[in-house]
C-alpha positions, 0 to 999 in steps of 0.5 A: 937691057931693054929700051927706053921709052919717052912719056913726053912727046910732041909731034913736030913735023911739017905739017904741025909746024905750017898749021900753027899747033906747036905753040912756039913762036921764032923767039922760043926756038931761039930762046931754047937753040933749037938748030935752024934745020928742025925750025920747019919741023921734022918729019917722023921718019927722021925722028924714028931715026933719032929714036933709034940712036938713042935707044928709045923703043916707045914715044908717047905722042900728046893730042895736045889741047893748048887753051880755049880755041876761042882765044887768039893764041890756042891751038889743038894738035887733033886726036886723030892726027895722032892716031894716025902717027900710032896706027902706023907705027903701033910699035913705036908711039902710044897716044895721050889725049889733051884736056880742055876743061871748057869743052864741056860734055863733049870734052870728056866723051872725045876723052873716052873716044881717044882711050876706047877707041883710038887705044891712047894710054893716058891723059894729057892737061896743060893747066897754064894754058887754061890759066886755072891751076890743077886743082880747079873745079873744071878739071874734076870731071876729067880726073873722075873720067880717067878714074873710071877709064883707069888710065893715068894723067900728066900734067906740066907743073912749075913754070911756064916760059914764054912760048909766044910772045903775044900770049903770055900766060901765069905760071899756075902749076904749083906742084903743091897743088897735086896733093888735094887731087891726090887725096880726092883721087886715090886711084888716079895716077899722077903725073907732074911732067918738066921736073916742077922747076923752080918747085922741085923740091914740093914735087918730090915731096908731092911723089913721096907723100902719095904712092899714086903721084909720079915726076916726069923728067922731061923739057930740061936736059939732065944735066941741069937737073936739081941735085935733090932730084937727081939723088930722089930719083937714085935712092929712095924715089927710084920707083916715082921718077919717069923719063921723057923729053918733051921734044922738040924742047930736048933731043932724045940723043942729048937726053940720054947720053946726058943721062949716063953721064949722070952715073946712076945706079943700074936699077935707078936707070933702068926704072927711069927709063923704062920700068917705071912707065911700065908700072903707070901706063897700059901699052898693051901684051908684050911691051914688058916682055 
C-alpha cells in the first residue's frame, strides 16, 4: 500500500525553538508530555527518521503566520525558511503559506509568491490568533485569492488551548462558521484541521452538507478521537476526512500505530492517509502514481 502523507506539519527544529516561532511556552510542553529531549527541538533529519518508521511519504510544513506581529506574543515561521526545508527534500515536504489578514495587500501577494513561486500547495489560517472567526470580512480576500490561485486552505476550528501563558486567546473556531465560506466560495476547498473538538459533531455536519468542506484529523491522537468521527470517517465520510498530526502535538509514530489499532476498513484507511490529500491538494506528477 502506498505511503501516508501528514497535511499538518510544524517545523521544530532548533532553530525555531531558540528564535521563539513555535508559540508554545514550557507550561504547553508540559501540558501535552512532550518528552525532555524534543524540548529544544529536533532537527529535520531526525524527523525524516520518524517519518520513515511510520510510514509517512510526504509532510506539509506550515509558514505559519500566528497573529498581528505588532503584539507581544506573534510570531511567524518565514515562507522561505520553509521553502528552504522543501527545496531540499522536494520528495518529503510540500509548503503551505500562513495567513495574516492585517497585512493588507502585501499579504495576499507574498500569498501568490508562496504558491507561484516558491511551489506551496495550499493555505494555511489560525483564526484565534487574529481573535476574528473564519467568517470575518478580512479573511475574504484571502479565500478570493486561493480561489483564483486554485489551491485549498486549512484552518484550526473548535478550541484553542493555552500555548503561552501570557497570551491568552478566545477559542473562535466554530466550525458552524465554515458553512457561509462555503456558500460564498463554492470552488474553495475547505479545510477544518484539530477534529473541531469539542464541536465535532458541526464539523461533520459542515463536511457532509458541502461537497468542498474537509476535516483534518491532526493535534489529538487517534485514539482519543470522538466516536461519530471515527464511524464518519469509516462509512459515509470516507471521502472527507484527511490525516495529519500537527507535530510537535502528535508523534507520527503514535499516530499511525494508534491508527491501526482503530480497525478501520482497508478503503476507509487508505483514504484517510493518503487518497484523500490526493484528491485536495496539487503536489505535482508522480505523487499519486
Amino acid at each position: 500500500m502506498n505511503q501516508a502523507i501528514d497535511i499538518v506539519c510544524n517545523l521544530f527544529t532548533e532553530i525555531e525553538v531558540e528564535n521563539g516561532q513555535t508559540g508554545v511556552d514550557e507550561s504547553f510542553k508540559e501540558q501535552v508530555r512532550m518528552p525532555e529531549e524534543m524540548r529544544r527541538g529536533v532537527s529535520v533529519e531526525r524527523y525524516l527518521e520518524k517519518m520513515d518508521r511510520a510510514g509517512i511519504e510526504r509532510s506539509l510544513l506550515i509558514a505559519v503566520r500566528a497573529g498581528d506581529l505588532r503584539m507581544r506574543g506573534s510570531f511567524e515561521v518565514p515562507y522561505r525558511r520553509v521553502r528552504e526545508v522543501c527545496e531540499k527534500y522536494p520528495n518529503r515536504f510540500s509548503g503551505l503559506a500562513g495567513i495574516d489578514p492585517f497585512r493588507g495587500m502585501q499579504g495576499l501577494r507574498d500569498l501568490e509568491e508562496g504558491v507561484r513561486d516558491f511551489g506551496f500547495v495550499g493555505a494555511h489560517l489560525y483564526p484565534h490568533w487574529f481573535e476574528m472567526a473564519p467568517d470575518h470580512a478580512r479573511y475574504y480576500p484571502y479565500y478570493a485569492k486561493c480561489c483564483e490561485l486554485d489551491i485549498p486552505i486549512m484552518m484550526q476550528v473548535g478550541q484553542n488551548l493555552i500555548y503561552q501563558r501570557d497570551r491568552r486567546l478566545p477559542s473562535v473556531g466554530r466550525p458552524i462558521c465554515l458553512d457561509q465560506i462555503a456558500i460564498d466560495f463554492p470552488e474553495l476547498k475547505l479545510i477544518g484541521i484539530h477534529i473541531g473538538t469539542p464541536w465535532t459533531d458541526e464539523m461533520i455536519a459542515m463536511a457532509w452538507k458541502h461537497e468542498n468542506v474537509f476535516i483534518g484529523v491532526d493535534a489529538y491522537a487517534p485514539k482519543y478521537w470522538p466516536a461519530q468521527l471515527v464511524h464518519f470517517l469509516n462509512s459515509y465520510g470516507r471521502r472527507k476526512v484527511l490525516f495529519g498530526t500537527d507535530w510537535p502535538v502528535i508523534d507520527p509514530e503514535r499516530a499511525i500505530a494508534e491508527i491501526d489499532a482503530l480497525g478501520l476498513r482497508a478503503e476507509s484507511r487508505q483514504s484517510l492517509l493518503r487518497d484523500n490529500a490526493l484528491s485536495v491538494f496539487r503536489f505535482g506528477s508522480g505523487e499519486d502514481e
